[in-house]
N, C-alpha and C positions, 0 to 999 in steps of 0.2 A: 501533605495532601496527596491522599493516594486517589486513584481512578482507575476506570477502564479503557483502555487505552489498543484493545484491542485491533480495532481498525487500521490505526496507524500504525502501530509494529507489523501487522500484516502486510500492509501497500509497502513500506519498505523490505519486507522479506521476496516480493517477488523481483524477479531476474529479469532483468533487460538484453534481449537476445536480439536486438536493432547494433549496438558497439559489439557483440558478442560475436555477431557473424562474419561483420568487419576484422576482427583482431584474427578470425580464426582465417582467415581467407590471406593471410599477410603470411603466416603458416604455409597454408597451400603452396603462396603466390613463392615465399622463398624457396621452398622444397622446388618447385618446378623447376624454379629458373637456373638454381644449382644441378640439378639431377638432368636438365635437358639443355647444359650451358651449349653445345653447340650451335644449336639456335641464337643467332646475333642479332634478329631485329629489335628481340627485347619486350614484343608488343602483346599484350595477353590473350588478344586471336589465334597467333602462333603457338604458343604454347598450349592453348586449349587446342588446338586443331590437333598438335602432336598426340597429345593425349586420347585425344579421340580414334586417330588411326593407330597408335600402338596399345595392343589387347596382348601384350607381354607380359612377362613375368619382370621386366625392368620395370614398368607403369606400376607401381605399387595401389596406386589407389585404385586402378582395377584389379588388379592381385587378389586384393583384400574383397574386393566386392565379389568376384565371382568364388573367392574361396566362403563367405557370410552367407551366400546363395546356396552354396555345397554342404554347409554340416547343419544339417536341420539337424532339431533336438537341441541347439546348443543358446544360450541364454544373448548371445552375440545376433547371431540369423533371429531370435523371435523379436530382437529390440531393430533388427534392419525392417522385419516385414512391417511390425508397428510402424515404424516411423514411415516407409514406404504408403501403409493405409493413410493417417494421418497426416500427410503432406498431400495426397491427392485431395481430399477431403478439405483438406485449408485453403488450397489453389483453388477449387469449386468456389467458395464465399468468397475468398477476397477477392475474385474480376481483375487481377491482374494483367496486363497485355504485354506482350512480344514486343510491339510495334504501336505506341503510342497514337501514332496517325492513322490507325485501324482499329476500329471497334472489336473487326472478326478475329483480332488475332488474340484472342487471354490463353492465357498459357494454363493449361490443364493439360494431363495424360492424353488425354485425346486427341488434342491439339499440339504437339511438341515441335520443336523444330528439328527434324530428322538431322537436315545438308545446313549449314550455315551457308550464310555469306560466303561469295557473290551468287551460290546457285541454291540461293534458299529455299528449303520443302519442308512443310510442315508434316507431320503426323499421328498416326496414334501407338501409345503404349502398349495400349490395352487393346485383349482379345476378346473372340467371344467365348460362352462361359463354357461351352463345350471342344473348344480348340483345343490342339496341348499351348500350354503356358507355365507361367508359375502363379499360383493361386496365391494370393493375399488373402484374402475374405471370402466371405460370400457371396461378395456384389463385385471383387476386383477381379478378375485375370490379366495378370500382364504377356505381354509376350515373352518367349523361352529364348529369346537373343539376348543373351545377358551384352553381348556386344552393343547393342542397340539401345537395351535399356539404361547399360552406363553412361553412355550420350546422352542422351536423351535429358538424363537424370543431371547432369554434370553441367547443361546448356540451363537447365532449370535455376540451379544454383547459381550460375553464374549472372544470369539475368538477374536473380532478384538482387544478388549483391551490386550489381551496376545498376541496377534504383536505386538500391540502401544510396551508395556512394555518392551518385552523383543529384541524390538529391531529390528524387521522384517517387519514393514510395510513403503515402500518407501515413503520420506516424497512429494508424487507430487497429484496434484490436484485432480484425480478419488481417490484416498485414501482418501483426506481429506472429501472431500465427505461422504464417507462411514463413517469416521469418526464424522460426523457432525451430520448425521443423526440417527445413535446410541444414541450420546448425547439428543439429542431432545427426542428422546424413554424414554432414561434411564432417561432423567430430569421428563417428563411429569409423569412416572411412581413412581418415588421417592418424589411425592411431596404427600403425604398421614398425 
C-alpha cells in the first residue's frame, strides 16, 4: 500500500535545537573550564564573568567574534550578521524575561544585561541609525563595542540556556526560535 506520507517525513525531518543547544553548551561549558582551570570555584558565573572581562586573544570565542566582525565579504561574517538579525527578531516574539519576577525585564537587544550580578544594569545593543555602529539591516544598528556586544550577546545565550535547563522555557515555537538562533551564535562561535 503506498501513500503520501508527506507530512510525516517532513515533521520528522526538522531539527530540534531545545537538546541541541543544551549538548552544544556542554562544549562551551568543557572548553571554559579546561582553558580558564585556574579558576576553582567551578561555578558558571565565574567563568562567564572571566570571559566577559578577558577581550584577549587567549578568550577564543571572542577571538573568533571580533575577528567574523572584521572580514566582511566572507561567507562566515554574512551567516554571524544573519544570525545576529534573526535572533533579535526571535527575542522580540517570544517575550522572554531576564527576571521572571519582572514583567520589565524581556531580554531583547535593547534591554540586555550590561553588569551581571550583584551590580546588575541593563542595557541597550543597539544604536541609533545615524551613530557609528555596526549595521545589520536596515532597521538594526548595533553598537561598535564589539567588547560590549560580546557580553551582551554571551549573557543572552546563556540566559536562555538556563531556561532550556532548568526547566522554564515553554517548549512552543517563538522559543524554539530563540532557541535555534542562540545555537547558530554559539556553533559559529565555538568552531575555533
Amino acid at each position: 500500500m503506498s501513500g503520501d506520507y508527506y507530512k510525516e517525513w517532513r515533521a520528522k525531518a526538522e531539527v530540534d535545537y531545545f537538546p541541541q543547544l543544551v549538548i552544544l553548551w556542554l562544549s562551551t561549558n568543557s572548553w571554559y573550564r579546561s582553558h580558564y582551570s585556574e579558576i576553582t570555584s567551578k561555578r558558571d558565573r565565574d567563568f562567564l564573568n572571566k570571559l566577559r572581562e578577558d577581550h584577549s586573544t587567549r578568550n577564543k570565542l571572542f577571538a573568533r567574534f571580533d575577528k567574523l566582525l572584521q572580514v566582511e565579504g566572507t561567507k562566515e561574517h554574512a551567516e554571524l550578521i544573519s544570525n545576529i538579525e534573526a535572533l533579535s527578531f526571535s527575542l522580540v516574539r517570544a517575550e522572554l524575561l531576564w527576571d521572571e519576577t519582572q514583567a520589565s525585564s524581556v531580554i531583547t537587544f535593547e534591554n540586555c544585561v550590561l553588569t551581571p550580578k550583584p551590580n546588575l544594569t541593563y542595557g541597550s545593543l543597539i544604536v541609533k541609525p545615524r551613530a557609528q555602529g555596526i549595521t545589520i539591516s536596515k532597521t538594526l544598528k548595533l553598537t561598535a563595542d564589539k567588547s560590549l556586544l560580546f557580553n551582551g550577546f554571551l549573557e543572552i545565550i546563556y540566559q536562555i540556556r538556563c531556561h532550556l535547563v532548568h526547566g522554564q522555557l515553554e517548549p512552543k515555537d517563538e522559543n524554539h526560535e530563540v532557541v535555534k538562533q542562540c545555537y547558530f551564535m554559539l556553533h559559529t562561535l565555538m568552531r575555533f
